[in-house]
C-alpha positions in Angstrom: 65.5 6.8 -14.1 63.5 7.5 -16.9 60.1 7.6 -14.6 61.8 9.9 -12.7 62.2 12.4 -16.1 59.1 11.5 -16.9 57.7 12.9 -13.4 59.8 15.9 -13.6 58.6 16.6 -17.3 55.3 16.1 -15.9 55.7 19.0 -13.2 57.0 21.4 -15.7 54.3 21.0 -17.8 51.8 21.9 -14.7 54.3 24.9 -14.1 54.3 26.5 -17.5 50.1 26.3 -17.5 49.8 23.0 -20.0 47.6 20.5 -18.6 48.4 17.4 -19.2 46.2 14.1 -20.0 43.1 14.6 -17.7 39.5 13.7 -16.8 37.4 17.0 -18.4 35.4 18.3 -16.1 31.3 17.7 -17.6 29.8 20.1 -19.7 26.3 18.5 -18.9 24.4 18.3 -15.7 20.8 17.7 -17.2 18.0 18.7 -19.3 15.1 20.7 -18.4 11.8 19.7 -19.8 8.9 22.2 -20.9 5.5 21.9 -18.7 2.4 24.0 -18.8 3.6 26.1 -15.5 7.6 26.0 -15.8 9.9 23.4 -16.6 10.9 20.4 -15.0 15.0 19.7 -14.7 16.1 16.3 -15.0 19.7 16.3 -13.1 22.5 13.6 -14.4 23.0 12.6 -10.7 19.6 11.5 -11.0 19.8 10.1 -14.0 23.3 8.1 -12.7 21.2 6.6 -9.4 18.2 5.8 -11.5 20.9 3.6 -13.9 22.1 1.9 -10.9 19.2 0.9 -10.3 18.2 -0.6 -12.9 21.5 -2.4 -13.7 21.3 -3.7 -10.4 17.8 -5.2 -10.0 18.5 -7.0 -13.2 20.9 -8.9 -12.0 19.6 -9.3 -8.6 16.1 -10.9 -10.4 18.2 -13.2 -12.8 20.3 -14.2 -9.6 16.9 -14.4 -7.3 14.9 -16.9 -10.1 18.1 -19.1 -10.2 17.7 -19.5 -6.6 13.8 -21.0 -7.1 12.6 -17.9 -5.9 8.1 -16.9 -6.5 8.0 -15.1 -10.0 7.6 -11.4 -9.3 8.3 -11.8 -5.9 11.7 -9.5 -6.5 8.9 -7.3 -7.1 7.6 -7.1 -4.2 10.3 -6.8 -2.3 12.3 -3.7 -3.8 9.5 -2.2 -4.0 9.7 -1.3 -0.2 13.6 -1.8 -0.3 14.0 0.8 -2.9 12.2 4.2 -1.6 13.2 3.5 2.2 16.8 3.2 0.7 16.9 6.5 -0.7 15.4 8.3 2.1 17.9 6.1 4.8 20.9 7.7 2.1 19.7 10.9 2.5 18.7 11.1 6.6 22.2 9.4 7.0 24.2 12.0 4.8 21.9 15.1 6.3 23.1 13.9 10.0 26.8 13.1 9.2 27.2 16.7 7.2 24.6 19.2 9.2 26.0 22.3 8.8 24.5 22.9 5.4 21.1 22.2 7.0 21.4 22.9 10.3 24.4 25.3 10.7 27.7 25.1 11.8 26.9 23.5 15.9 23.4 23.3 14.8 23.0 26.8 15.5 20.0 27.1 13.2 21.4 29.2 10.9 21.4 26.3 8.1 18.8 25.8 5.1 16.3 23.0 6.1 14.7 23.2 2.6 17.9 22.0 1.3 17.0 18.4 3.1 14.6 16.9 0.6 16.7 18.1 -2.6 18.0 15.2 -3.4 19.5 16.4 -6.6 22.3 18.0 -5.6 23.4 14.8 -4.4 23.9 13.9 -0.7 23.3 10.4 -0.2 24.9 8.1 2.4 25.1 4.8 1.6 25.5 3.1 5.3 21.7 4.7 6.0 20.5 3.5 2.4 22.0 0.1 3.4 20.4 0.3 6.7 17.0 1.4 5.9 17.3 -0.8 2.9 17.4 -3.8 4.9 14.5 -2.7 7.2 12.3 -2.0 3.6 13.5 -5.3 2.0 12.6 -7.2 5.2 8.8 -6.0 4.8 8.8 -7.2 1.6 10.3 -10.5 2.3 8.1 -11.4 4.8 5.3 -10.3 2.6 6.5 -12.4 -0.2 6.7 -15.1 2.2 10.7 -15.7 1.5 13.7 -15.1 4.1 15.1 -12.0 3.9 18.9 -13.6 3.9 18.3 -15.3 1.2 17.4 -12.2 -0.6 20.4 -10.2 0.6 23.0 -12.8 -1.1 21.0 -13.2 -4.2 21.1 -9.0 -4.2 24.7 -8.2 -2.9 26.5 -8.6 -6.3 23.5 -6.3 -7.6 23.6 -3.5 -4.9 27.9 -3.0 -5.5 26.7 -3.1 -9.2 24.2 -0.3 -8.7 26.8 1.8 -6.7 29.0 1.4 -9.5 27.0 3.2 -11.6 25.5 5.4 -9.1 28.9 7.1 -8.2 29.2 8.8 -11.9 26.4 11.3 -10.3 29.1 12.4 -8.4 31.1 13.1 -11.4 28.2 15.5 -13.1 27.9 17.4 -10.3 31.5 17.9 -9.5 31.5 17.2 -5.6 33.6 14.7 -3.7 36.7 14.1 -5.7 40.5 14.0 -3.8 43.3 15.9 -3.2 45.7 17.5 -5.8 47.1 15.3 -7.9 49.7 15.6 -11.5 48.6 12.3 -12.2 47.7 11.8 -16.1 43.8 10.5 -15.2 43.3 14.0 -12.5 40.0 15.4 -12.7 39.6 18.9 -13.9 36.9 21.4 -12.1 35.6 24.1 -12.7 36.8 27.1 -11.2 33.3 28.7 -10.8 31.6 25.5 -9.2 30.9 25.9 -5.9 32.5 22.7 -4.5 36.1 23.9 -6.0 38.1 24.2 -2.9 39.7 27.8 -2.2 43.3 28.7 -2.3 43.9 26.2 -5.8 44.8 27.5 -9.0 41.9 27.2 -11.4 43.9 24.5 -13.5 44.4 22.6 -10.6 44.0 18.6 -11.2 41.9 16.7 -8.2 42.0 12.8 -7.4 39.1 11.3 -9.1 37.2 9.0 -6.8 34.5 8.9 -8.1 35.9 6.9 -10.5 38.1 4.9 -8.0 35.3 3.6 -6.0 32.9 2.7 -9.5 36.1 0.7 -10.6 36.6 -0.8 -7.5 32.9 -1.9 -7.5 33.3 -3.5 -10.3 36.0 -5.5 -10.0 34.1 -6.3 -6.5 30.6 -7.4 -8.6 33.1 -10.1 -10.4 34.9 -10.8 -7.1 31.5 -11.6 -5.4 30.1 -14.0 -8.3 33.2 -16.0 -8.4 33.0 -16.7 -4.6 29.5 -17.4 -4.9 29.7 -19.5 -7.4 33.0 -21.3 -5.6 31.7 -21.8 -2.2 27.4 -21.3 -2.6 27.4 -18.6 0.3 23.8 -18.8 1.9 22.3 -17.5 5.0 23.4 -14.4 4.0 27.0 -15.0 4.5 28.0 -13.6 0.8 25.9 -10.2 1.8 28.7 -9.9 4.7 31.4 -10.7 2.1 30.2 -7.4 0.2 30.5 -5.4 3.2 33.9 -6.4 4.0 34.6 -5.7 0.5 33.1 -2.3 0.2 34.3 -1.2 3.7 38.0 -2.2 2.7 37.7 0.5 -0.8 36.1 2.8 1.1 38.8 3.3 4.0 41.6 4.3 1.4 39.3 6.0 -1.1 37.5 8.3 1.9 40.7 9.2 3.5 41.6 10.7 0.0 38.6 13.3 -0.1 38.9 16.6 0.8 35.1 18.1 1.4 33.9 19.4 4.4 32.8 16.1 7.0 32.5 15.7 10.4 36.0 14.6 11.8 35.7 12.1 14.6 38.8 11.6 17.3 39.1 8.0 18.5 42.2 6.1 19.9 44.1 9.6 19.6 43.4 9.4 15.7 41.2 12.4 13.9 39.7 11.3 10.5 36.9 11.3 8.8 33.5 9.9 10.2 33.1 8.1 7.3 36.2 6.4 7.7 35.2 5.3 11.3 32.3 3.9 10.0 33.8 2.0 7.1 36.8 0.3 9.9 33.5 -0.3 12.4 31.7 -2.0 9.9 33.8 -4.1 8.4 34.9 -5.5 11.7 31.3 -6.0 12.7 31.0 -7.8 9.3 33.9 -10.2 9.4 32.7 -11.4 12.8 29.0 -12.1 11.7 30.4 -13.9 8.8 32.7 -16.0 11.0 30.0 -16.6 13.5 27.2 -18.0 10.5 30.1 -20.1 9.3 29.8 -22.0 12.5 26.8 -22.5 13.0 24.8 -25.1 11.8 23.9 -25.4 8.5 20.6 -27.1 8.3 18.3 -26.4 5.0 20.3 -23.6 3.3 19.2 -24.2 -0.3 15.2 -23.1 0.4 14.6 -20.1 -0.3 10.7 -19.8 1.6 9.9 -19.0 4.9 9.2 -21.6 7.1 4.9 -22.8 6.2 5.5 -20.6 3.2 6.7 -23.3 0.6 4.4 -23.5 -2.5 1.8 -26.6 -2.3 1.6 -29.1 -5.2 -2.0 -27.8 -7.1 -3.8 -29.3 -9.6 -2.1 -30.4 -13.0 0.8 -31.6 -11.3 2.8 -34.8 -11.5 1.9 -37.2 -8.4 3.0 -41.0 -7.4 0.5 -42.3 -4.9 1.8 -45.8 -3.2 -1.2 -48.1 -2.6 -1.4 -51.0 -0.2 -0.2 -53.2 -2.6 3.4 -51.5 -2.6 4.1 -53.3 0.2 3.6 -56.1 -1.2 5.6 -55.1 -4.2 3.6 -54.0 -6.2 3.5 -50.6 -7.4 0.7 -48.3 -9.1 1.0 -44.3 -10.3 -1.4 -42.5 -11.3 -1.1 -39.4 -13.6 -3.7 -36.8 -14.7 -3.0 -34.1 -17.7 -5.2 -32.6 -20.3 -5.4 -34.3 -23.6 -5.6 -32.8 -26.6 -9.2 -32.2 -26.4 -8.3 -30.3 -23.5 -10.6 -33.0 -20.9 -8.4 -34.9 -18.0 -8.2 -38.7 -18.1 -6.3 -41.2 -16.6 -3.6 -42.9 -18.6 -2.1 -46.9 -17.2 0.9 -48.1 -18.8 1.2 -52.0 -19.5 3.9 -54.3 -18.4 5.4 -54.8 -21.8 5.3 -50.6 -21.9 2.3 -49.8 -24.3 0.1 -47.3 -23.0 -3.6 -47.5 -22.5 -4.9 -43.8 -23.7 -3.7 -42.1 -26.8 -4.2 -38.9 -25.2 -1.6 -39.0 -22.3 1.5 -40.3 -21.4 2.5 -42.0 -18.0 5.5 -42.4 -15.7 6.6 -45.7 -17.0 9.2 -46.7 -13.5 5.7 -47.0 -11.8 3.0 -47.9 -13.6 2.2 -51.6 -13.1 0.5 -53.4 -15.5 -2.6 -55.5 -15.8 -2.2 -58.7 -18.4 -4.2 -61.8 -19.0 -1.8 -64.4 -19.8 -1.9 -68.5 -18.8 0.7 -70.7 -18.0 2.1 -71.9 -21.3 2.1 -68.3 -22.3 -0.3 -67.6 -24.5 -3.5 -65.4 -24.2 -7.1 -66.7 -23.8 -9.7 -66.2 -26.0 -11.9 -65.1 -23.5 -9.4 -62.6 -21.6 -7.7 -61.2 -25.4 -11.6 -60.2 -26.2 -12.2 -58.7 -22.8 -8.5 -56.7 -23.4 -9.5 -55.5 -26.8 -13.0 -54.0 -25.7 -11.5 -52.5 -22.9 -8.8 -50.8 -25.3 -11.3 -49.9 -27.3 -13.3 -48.4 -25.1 -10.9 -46.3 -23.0 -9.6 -44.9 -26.4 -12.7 -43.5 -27.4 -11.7 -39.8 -27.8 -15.1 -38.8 -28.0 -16.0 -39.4 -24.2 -14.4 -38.8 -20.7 -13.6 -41.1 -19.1 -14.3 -42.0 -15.4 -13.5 -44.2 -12.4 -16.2 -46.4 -13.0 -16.1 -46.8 -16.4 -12.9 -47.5 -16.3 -13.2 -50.8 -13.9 -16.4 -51.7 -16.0 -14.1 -51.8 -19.2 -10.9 -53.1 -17.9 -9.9 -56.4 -18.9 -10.9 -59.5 -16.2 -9.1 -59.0 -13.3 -10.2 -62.5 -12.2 -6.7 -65.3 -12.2 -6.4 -68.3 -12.8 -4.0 -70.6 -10.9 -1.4 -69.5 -14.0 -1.3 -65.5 -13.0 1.5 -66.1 -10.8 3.5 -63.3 -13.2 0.8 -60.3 -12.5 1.8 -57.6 -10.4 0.1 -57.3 -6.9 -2.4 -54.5 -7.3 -2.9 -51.2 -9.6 -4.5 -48.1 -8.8 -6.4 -45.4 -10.9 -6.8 -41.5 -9.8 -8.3 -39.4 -11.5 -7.6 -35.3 -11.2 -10.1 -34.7 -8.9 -9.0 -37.0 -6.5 -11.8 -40.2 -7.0 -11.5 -43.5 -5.5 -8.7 -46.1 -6.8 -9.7 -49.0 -9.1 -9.8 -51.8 -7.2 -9.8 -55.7 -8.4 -6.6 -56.6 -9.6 -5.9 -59.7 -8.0 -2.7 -60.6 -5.9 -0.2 -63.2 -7.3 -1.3 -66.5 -6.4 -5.1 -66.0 -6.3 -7.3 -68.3 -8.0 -10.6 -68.1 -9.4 -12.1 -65.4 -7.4 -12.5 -61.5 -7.0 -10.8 -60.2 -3.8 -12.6 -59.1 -0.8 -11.7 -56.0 -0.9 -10.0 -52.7 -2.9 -7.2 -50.8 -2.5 -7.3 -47.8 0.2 -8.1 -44.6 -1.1 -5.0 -42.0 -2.0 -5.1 -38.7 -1.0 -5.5 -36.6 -4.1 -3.3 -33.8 -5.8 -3.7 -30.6 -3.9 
């Protein structure tokens, strides 16, 4: 009972000329900005689509890196998808509302100068989608990554941007609802040209501009809880923010009341825009029912098939030797020391490490001892260890393949080296020979008759 006094105070209020609680209509719409030959005007609505952009792209990149996609390759990408979005928006809207540039039945009495003046807003979001997609595609493909993988990184992003974008519709008054009393109605002013005729001038309109900006939002959070639920890929998620747009846009189009085309199907006569929005969210639900289907295969790379980034130089690399099947095991590791050179660094089997100046992967690296059979070291195998050491420590030189066989310790065995691993392998950076030498368990006396097969090196 009492909303139903608070309703009827409500009207009265509209009847006696008080307006109640309402959205003011802007008193800004730009800035103008002095040049040597005029001025230049810098229109809100701009100002609103350039915001969108930006809020958007940065949280398609931070949503794009997390994915392991090519630093800067976002980059490349919107830089195509960006410019044929906004003229897609713009052909789309000029088609689906011709009169203004065409005349009514394109009879030629409309304004085609009108067409590129994109600041008094006009721009369809099905052709910036569109067009979009065909610009972002380029990219992709130039950037060497798949162009679903893009769209689901960006689809979170893109409702974001629109969002944010729809406030330009705000600044230049166009595209708001029907009457309304409600406390949040939009006010307009009488003298803008987009006031509908035959409403007093206090008259309060639906605001959806707002409508569709808040139901964005609450769609960005919707889309990033999925995605982070069920890891949407092959661009499955992009197909979830169509259905979700689509859905808003039915309810909020059907509320406007500016001049559109008004299309008559199944005995129904609505908006075209509304069409659209039914058509595509049907067409949406399918393809994402359809992907679900099929086959996953590799979902998580983000590169085009032969596009994946090779291993270069600097890199961490395990090369098996022959040995490994033997069971023994070797890995070889190049990074700059401090002195800024490349050397090879060989971890012991009791897990000291044979350079000062590097580190090694220690679940590989194999090591190369001189012990006998009652455990203890000989003299002649604890001198040869010691030069060695010494030697390959030497900070003040490089050391290379060669050397480092000359000055490793005795790789000859004795009847007692039944504990040494099977084999161990040196590479060096630029992809030299292996060491070879190191004796197999059980040898006695003698160097081998051969070395280790050469590893392909780091590329």
């Amino acid at each position: 009972m009492q909303m139903f006094h608070s309703a009827a105070a409500l009207a009265n209020m509209v009847q006696a000329g008080f307006v109640p609680a309402s959205i003011p209509s802007p008193d800004w719409s730009g800035f103008d900005i002095p040049l040597p030959w005029g001025t230049l005007r810098i229109h809100a609505y701009a100002l609103c689509i350039l915001a969108g952009i930006i809020v958007g792209l940065w949280l398609t990149s931070v949503r794009w890196a997390k994915r392991g996609a090519p630093e800067g390759s976002v980059w490349d990408i919107v830089i195509w998808a960006i410019p044929f979005g906004i003229i897609g928006g713009r052909l789309y809207h000029v088609f689906s509302s011709p009169d203004a540039y065409f005349g009514p039945g394109f009879d030629g009495t409309g304004d085609l100068s009108l067409i590129p003046q994109i600041q008094r807003g006009g721009l369809g979001i099905w052709g910036a989608v569109v067009l979009g997609a065909f610009g972002a595609w380029i990219g992709c493909r130039r950037a060497g990554v798949k162009l679903t993988a893009f769209l689901d990184a960006a689809a979170p992003g893109l409702l974001l941007a629109q969002a944010v974008g729809r406030w330009g519709n705000y600044f230049n008054q166009e595209l708001f609802g029907g009457p309304t009393t409600l406390p949040w109605g939009l006010q307009v002013d009488a003298d803008n040209p987009n006031f509908p005729s035959g409403f007093p001038a206090d008259t309060l309109f639906h605001p959806t501009f707002l409508y569709e900006s808040l139901w964005n939002l609450v769609g960005v959070l919707i889309l990033l809880a999925l995605d982070r639920r069920f890891h949407f890929r092959r661009g499955r998620l992009f197909w979830v923010y169509a259905m979700y747009y689509t859905l808003g846009r039915v309810w909020i189009e059907a509320m406007r009341i500016d001049d559109a085309e008004q299309i008559s199907l199944f005995g129904i006569t609505t908006r075209l825009n509304v069409w659209t929005s039914i058509f595509v969210f049907i067409a949406a639900l399918a393809v994402f029912i359809v992907l679900g289907l099929r086959r996953k295969g590799d979902q998580q790379s983000v590169y085009l098939p032969g596009r994946e980034p090779v291993a270069g130089p600097g890199t961490e690399s395990a090369v098996e030797t022959a040995g490994d099947k033997a069971g023994g095991k070797a890995a070889v590791e190049t990074a700059g020391g401090e002195t800024g050179g490349d050397e090879p660094a060989v971890e012991t089997a009791d897990g000291q490490v044979g350079t000062a100046k590097e580190t090694v992967n220690a679940s590989v690296a194999p090591a190369v001892t001189g012990k006998t059979d009652d455990g203890g070291t000989s003299p002649e195998k604890a001198s040869g260890r010691r030069a060695a050491a010494d030697t390959v420590r030497d900070t003040d030189a490089t050391v290379s393949d060669s050397e480092s066989r000359d000055n490793l310790p005795d790789n000859q065995s004795s009847p007692g080296d039944a504990s040494a691993p099977a084999d161990a392998s040196l590479e060096s950076t630029g992809g030299s020979k292996p060491v070879g030498g190191a004796t197999a368990a059980g040898a006695s006396g003698h160097h081998p008759t051969g070395t280790v097969p050469e590893a392909g090196g780091t590329k």
